[in-house]
Phi, psi and omega in degrees: 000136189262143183279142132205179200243123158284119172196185194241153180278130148281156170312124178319173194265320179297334210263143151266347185297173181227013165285121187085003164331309200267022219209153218226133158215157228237123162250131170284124172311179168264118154277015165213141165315135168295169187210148175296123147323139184274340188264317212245353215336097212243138191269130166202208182180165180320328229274071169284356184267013174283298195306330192262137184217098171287136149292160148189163205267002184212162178293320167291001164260325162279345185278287191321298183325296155318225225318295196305330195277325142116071133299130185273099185265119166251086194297088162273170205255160188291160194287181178262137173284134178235142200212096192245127180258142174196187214265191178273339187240029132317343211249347144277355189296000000 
């Protein structure tokens, strides 16, 4: 059975925006270890599925999504929202 992470994105730390907040995403675990290259060693593996980072707009849609692919689903819970409010001239204290 192939492994994967379910989770919701929070908002970048640069960004102010609320685009892709809400939209839930399915990471596959790697199924075989990475390994150092012997010429160059730059680490990487066989593993073409690390590489894939599916969206999705509901938690019910990445489960469905998940179950029909026959993904071992680990659901983690969404970050907590924080809203810290202040005035403008805090930002001179």
């Amino acid at each position: 059975m192939r492994k994967a992470r379910i989770y919701q994105q929070g908002t970048r730390a640069t960004q102010s925006g609320r685009a892709r907040a809400d939209s839930w995403v399915l990471d596959p675990e790697p199924a075989e270890a990475r390994q150092a290259d012997p010429l160059m060693g730059w680490v990487g593996s066989g593993d073409t599925e690390t590489q894939v980072r599916l969206t999705f707009p509901t938690l019910e849609a990445a489960r469905a999504y998940a179950a029909r692919e026959g993904f071992v689903v680990e659901v983690l819970p969404a970050p907590a929202k924080r809203l810290i409010l202040q005035s403008y001239a805090e930002n001179f204290r």
